[in-house]
PASEBA-191125 format. One record per residue (C-alpha): residue in one letter; residue number from 1; x, y, z. Coordinates in nm, 3 decimals, always signed. Example, Ala and Ser with C-alpha at 12.3 -4.5 7.8 and 13.67 -1.06 7.14 Angstrom:
2
+------+------+---------+---------+---------+
| resn | resi |      c1 |      c2 |      c3 |
+------+------+---------+---------+---------+
|    A |    1 |  +1.230 |  -0.450 |  +0.780 |
|    S |    2 |  +1.367 |  -0.106 |  +0.714 |
+------+------+---------+---------+---------+
//
This chain:
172
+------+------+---------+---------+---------+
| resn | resi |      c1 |      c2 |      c3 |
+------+------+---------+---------+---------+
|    X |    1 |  -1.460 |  -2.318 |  -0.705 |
|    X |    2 |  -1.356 |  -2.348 |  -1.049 |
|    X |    3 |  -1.672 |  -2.260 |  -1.336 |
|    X |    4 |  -1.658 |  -2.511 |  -1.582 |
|    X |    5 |  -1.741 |  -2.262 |  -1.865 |
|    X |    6 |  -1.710 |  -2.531 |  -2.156 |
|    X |    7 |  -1.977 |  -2.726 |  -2.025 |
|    X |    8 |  -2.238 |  -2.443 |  -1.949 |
|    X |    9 |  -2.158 |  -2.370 |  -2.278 |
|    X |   10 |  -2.297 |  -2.694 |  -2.396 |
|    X |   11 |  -2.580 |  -2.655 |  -2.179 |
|    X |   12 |  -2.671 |  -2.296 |  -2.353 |
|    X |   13 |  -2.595 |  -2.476 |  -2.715 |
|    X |   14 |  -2.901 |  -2.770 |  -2.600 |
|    X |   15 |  -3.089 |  -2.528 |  -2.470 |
|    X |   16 |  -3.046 |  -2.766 |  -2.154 |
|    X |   17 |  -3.275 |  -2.522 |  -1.951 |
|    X |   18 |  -3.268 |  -2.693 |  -1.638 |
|    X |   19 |  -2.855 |  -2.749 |  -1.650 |
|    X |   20 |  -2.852 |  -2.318 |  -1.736 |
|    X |   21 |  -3.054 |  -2.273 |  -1.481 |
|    X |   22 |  -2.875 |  -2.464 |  -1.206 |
|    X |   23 |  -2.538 |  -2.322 |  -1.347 |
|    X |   24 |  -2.659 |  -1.954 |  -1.269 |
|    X |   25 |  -2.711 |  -2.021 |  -0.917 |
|    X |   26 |  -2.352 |  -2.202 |  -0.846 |
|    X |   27 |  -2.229 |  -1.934 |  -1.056 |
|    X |   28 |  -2.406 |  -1.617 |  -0.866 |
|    X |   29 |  -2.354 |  -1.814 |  -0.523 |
|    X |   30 |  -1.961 |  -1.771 |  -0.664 |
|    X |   31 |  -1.986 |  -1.465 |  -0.720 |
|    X |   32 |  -2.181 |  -1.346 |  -0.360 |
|    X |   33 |  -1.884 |  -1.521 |  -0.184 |
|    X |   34 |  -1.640 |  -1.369 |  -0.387 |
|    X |   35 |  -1.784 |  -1.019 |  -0.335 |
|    X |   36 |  -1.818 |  -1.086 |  +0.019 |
|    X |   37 |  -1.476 |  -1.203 |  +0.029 |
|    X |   38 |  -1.371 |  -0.879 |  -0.109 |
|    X |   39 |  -1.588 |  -0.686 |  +0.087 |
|    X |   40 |  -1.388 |  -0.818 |  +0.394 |
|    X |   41 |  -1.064 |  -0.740 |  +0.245 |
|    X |   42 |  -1.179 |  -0.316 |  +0.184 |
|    X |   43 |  -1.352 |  -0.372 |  -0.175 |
|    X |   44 |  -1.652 |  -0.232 |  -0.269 |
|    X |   45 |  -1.938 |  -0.419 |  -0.441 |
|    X |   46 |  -1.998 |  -0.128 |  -0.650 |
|    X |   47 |  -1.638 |  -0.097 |  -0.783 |
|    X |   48 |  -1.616 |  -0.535 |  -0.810 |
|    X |   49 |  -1.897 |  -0.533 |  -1.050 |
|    X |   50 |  -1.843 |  -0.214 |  -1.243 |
|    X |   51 |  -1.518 |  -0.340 |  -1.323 |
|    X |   52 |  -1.593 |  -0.690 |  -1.431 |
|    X |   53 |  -1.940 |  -0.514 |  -1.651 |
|    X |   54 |  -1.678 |  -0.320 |  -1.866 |
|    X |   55 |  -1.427 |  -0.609 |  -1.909 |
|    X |   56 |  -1.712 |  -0.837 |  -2.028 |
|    X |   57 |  -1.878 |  -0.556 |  -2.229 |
|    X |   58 |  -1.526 |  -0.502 |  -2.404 |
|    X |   59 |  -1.478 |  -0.858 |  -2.481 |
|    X |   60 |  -1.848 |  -0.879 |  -2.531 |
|    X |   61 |  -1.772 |  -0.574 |  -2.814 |
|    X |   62 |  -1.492 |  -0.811 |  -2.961 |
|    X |   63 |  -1.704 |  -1.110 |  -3.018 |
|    X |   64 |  -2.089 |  -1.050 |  -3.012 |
|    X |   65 |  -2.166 |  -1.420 |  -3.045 |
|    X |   66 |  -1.984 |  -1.558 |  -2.750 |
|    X |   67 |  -2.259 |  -1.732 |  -2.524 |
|    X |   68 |  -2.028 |  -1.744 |  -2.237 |
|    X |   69 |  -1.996 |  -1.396 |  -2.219 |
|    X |   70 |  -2.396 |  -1.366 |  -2.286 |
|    X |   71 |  -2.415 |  -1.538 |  -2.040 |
|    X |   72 |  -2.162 |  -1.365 |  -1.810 |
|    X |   73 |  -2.371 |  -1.027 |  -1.869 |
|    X |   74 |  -2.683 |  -1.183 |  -1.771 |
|    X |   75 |  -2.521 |  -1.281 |  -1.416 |
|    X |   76 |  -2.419 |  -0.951 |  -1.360 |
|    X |   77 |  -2.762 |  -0.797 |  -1.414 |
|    X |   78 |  -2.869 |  -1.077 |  -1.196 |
|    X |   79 |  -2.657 |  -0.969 |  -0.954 |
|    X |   80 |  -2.672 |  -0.619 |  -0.988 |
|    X |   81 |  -3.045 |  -0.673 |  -0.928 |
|    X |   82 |  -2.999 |  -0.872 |  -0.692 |
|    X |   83 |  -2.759 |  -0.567 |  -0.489 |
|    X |   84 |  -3.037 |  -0.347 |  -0.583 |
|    X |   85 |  -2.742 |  -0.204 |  -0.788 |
|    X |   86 |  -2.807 |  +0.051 |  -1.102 |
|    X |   87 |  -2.620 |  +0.141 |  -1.387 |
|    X |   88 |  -2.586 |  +0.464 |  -1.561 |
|    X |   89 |  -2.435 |  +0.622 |  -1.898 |
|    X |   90 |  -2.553 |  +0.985 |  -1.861 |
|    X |   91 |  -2.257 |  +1.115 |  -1.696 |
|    X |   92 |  -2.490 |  +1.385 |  -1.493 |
|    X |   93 |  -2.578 |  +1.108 |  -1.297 |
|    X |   94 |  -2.267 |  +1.051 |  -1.137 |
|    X |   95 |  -2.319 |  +1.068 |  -0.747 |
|    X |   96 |  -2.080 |  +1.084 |  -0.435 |
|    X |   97 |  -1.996 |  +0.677 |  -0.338 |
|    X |   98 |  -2.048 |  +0.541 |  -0.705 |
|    X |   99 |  -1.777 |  +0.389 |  -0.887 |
|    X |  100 |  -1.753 |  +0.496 |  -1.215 |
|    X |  101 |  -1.527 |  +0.344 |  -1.518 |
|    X |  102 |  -1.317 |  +0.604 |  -1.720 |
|    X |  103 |  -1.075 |  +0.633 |  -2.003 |
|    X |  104 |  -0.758 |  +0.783 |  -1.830 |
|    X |  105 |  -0.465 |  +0.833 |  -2.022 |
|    X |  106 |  -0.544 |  +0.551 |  -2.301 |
|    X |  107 |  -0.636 |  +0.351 |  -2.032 |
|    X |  108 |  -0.980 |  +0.181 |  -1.841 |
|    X |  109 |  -1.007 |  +0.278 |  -1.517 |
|    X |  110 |  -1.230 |  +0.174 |  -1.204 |
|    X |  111 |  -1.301 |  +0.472 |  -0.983 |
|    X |  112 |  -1.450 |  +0.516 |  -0.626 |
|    X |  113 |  -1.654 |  +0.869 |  -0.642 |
|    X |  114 |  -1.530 |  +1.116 |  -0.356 |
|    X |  115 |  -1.680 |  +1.383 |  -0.423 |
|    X |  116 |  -1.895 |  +1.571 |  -0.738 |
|    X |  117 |  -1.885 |  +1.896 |  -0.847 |
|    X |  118 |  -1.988 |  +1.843 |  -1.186 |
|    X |  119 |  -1.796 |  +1.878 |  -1.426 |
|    X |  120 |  -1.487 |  +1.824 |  -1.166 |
|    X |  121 |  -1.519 |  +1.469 |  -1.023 |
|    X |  122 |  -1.280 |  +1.341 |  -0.688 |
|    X |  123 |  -1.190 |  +1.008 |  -0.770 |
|    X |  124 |  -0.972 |  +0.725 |  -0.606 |
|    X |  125 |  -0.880 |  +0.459 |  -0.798 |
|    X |  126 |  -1.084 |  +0.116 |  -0.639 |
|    X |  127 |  -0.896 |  -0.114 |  -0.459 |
|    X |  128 |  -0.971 |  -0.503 |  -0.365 |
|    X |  129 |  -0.650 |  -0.635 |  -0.141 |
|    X |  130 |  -0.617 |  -0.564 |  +0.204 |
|    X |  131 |  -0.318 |  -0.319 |  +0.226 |
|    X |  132 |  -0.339 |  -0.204 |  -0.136 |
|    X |  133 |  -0.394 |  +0.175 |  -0.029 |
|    X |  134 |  -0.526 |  +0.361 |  -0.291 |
|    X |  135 |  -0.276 |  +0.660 |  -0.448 |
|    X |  136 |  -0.525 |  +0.907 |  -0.338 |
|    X |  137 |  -0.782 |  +1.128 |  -0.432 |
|    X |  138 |  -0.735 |  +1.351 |  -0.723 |
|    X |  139 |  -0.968 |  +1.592 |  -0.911 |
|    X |  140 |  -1.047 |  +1.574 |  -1.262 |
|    X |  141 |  -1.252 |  +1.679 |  -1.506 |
|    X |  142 |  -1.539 |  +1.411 |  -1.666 |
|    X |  143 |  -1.684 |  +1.473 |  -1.999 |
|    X |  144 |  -1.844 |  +1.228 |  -2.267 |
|    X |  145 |  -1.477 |  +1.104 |  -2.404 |
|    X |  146 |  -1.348 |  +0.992 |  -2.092 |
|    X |  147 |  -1.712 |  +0.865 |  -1.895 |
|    X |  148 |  -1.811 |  +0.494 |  -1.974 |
|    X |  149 |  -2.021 |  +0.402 |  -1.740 |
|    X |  150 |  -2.129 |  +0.416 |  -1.374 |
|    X |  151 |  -2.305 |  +0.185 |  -1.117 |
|    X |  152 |  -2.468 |  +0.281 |  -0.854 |
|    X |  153 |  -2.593 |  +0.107 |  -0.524 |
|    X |  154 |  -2.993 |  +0.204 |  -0.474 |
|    X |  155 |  -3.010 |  +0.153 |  -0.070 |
|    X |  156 |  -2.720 |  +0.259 |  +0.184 |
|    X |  157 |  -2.488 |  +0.055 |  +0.250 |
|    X |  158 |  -2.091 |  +0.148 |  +0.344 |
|    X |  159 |  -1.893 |  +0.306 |  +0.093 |
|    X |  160 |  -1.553 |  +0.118 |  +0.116 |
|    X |  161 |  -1.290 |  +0.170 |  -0.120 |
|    X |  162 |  -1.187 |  -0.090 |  -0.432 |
|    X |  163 |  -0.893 |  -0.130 |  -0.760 |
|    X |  164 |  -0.943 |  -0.373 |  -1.072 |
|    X |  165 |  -1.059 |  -0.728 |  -1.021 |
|    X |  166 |  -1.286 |  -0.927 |  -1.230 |
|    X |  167 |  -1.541 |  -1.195 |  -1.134 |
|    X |  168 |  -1.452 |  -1.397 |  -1.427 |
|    X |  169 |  -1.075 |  -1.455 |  -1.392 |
|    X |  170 |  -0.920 |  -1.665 |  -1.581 |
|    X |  171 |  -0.618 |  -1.888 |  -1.456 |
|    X |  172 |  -0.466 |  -1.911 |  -1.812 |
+------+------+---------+---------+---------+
//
């Protein structure tokens, strides 16, 4: 399916209510069969939409009056609520099985939680292809430089692995 951003963009400038509305559920149905796609392939939901939350926060950062990526933000909270999914900025709230988002080297980084011993952290890096095998766990140490953010799924559910991917791709 491709999302034909430029015209729910014209439905958010008229306020088209009805159009918005129907947009957000071909949109989040995209997005459940993309997940679940992923899912199948060894990605975790947690480490999908953690990963696509930062990119759109950072673009989101860049340009504050972009209504697509309003409007991307709002889909993930939908679906985040919708995964009875939680996120977090207090890095003492990192748990074993989140995925958490990290500066690493210069760098933004989705991470798979292993294991806690706060302030040393067990990370993998996520991974979304079958086959892509993760480099491994390592230790580090988190602090409030290199923690962004974590999400968090609120009812069990298996902890597969996952790397970068974003919901909103685009083919350009």
């Amino acid at each position: 399916m491709d999302i034909e951003w430029d015209k729910i963009r014209e439905f958010i400038k008229n306020k088209d209510n009805a159009a918005i509305a129907e947009a957000k559920m071909k949109v989040l149905d995209f997005m459940e069969k993309q997940a679940d796609s992923l899912m199948k392939n060894g990605g975790s939901l947690q480490g999908i939409t953690a990963s696509t939350f930062q990119y759109n926060e950072l673009q989101l950062n860049k340009n504050k009056s972009d209504l697509i990526l309003k409007f991307k933000l709002e889909l993930l909270h939908s679906f985040m609520q919708r995964h009875r999914m939680s996120i977090y900025r207090d890095l003492s709230s990192i748990k074993n099985g989140d995925a958490i988002i990290i500066k690493h080297k210069r760098q933004i980084f989705a991470y798979d939680v292993v294991d806690i011993a706060y302030p040393n952290v067990s990370i993998r890096l996520v991974k979304f292809i079958k086959g892509d095998t993760p480099t491994g766990i390592k230790t580090i140490k988190i602090s409030e430089q290199n923690f962004i953010l974590g999400i968090r799924l609120d009812k069990d559910i298996l902890n597969i692995n996952s790397k970068s991917f974003f919901f909103f791709y685009n083919k350009t």
